[in-house]
N, C-alpha and C positions, 0 to 999 in steps of 0.2 A: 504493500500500500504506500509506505513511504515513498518508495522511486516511482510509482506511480503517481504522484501529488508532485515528485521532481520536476519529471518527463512533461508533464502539462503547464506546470510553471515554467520551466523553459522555454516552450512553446508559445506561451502567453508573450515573452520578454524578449523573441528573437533570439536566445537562444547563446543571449550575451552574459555571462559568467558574473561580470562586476555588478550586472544591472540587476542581477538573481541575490548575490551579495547584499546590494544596497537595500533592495528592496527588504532582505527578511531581517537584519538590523532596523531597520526603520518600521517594523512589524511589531504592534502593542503588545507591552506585558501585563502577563495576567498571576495571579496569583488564588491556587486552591488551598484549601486547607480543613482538615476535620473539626469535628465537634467541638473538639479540647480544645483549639486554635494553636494545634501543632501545622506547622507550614507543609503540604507533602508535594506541593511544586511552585516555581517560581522561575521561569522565561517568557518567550515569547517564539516558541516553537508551537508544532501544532500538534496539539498531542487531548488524547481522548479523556477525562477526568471520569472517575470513579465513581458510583453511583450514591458511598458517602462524603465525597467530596462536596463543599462548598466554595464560592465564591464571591468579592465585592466589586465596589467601580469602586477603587482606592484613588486616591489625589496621585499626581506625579511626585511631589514631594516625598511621598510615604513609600513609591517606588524605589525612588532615588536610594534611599537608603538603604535598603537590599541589593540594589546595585553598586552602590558601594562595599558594604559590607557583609554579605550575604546572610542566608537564613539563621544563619545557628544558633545565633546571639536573639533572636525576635519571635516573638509569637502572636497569633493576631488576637485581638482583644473583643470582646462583644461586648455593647453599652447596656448595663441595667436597667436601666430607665425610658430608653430611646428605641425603639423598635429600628431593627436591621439597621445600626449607627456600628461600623467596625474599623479598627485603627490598629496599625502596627505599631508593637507595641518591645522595649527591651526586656526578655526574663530576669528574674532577680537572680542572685544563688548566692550564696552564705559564707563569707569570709571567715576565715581562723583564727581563732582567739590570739594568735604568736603574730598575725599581721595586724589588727587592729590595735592590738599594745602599743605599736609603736606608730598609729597613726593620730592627726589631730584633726577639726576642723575647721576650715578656712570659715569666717569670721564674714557675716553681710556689711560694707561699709562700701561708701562711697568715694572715701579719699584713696590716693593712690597710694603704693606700696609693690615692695620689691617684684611681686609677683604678683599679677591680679588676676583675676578669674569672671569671665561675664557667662552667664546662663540667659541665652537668645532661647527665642519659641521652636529654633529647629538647629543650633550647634552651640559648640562650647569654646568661647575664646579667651585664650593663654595670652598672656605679653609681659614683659618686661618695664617694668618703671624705667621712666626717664631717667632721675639720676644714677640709678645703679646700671643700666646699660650704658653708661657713657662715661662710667669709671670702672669696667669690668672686665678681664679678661678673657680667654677661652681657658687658660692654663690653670685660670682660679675657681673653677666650678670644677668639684671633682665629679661628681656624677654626669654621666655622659646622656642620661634619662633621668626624666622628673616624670612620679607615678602621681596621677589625681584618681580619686575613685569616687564615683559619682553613686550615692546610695539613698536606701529612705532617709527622709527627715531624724535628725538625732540619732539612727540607728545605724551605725558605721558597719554592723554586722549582715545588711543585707545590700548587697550589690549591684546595681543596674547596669553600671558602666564601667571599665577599665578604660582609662585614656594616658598614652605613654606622650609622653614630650620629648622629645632630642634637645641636648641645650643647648647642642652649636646651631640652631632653627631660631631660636629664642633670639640670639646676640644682633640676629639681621634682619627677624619678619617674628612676626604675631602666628600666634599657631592656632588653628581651626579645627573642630571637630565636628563634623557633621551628627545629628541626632534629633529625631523629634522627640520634643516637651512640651511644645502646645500649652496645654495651661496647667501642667503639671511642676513649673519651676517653684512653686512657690513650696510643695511637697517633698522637696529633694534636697539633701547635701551633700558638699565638698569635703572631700578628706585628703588628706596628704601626709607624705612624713615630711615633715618640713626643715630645711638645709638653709634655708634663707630666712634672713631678720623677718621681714613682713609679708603677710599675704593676707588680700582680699579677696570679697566675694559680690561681681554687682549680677542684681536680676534685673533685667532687662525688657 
């Protein structure tokens, strides 16, 4: 069946190889998943879904980020309240008591500081204070990764996000993390082990 859907789409396209290419890259993704809102596909291939498969019309946005980052980490969410309202969603999972020991929470404030942290409705951005990047070196940060961990509110023990930072990213550009939160930032905090005098937290 497959190469017979080939054979006709070629035929369709004249038969030109790039225009065959173009076209199924540029061919919508779709996204199934079961009851639980475990994900059991996600392209834009054509492929026959399960009879307990379900499916939404998800935003591009909510794409984007399975295309970025794939299934593994996301499960789709169903709204309590709102009949057929479904959202991709990050899974939590449970950090160890030996990492959260030595983690702290980055602090909501609006003044700036060594390291500050913004929570946008769809990413997470990292940067550098003015003054400390303009008296810093690369030789002087011993860590060559900064770990944020993005978890419930006060509850450092449950996990939604892992976000690594590179410091030599840090010395020259603002670092980004893609992530829907919607209206979920005000629900969420930052953790960190912290290496640097200051760090803030602005919501956004």
């Amino acid at each position: 069946m497959p190469n017979k859907k080939f054979k006709e789409l070629k035929e369709k396209l004249g038969g030109d190889v790039a225009s065959i290419m173009k076209y199924k890259a540029e061919l919508p993704y779709k996204i199934y998943f079961d009851d639980q809102g475990n994900i059991t596909y996600f392209g834009n291939s054509d492929v026959t879904p399960e009879d307990t498969w379900l499916t939404h019309d998800f935003t591009q946005d909510q794409l984007d980020v399975l295309k970025k980052h794939g299934t593994r980490k996301y499960f789709i969410h169903k709204d309590k309240i709102i009949d057929n309202l479904y959202s991709v969603q990050p899974r939590t999972y449970e950090l160890t008591k030996r990492v959260v020991l030595h983690l702290e929470e980055i602090d909501i404030s609006n003044e700036e500081s060594d390291i500050n942290c913004e929570l946008h409705k769809d990413k997470i951005k990292i940067y550098l204070g003015e003054k400390i990047k303009n008296n810093i070196g690369k030789s002087s940060i011993s860590a060559k990764t900064l770990y944020f961990y993005l978890t419930a509110k006060k509850d450092p023990h449950w996990l939604f996000e892992t976000i690594e930072v590179p410091t030599d990213q840090l010395l020259h550009d603002d670092f980004a993390f893609d992530i829907q939160l919607e209206d979920r930032k005000e629900s969420l905090s930052l953790y960190t082990k912290k290496i640097f005098d200051s760090y803030t937290l602005k919501i956004l």
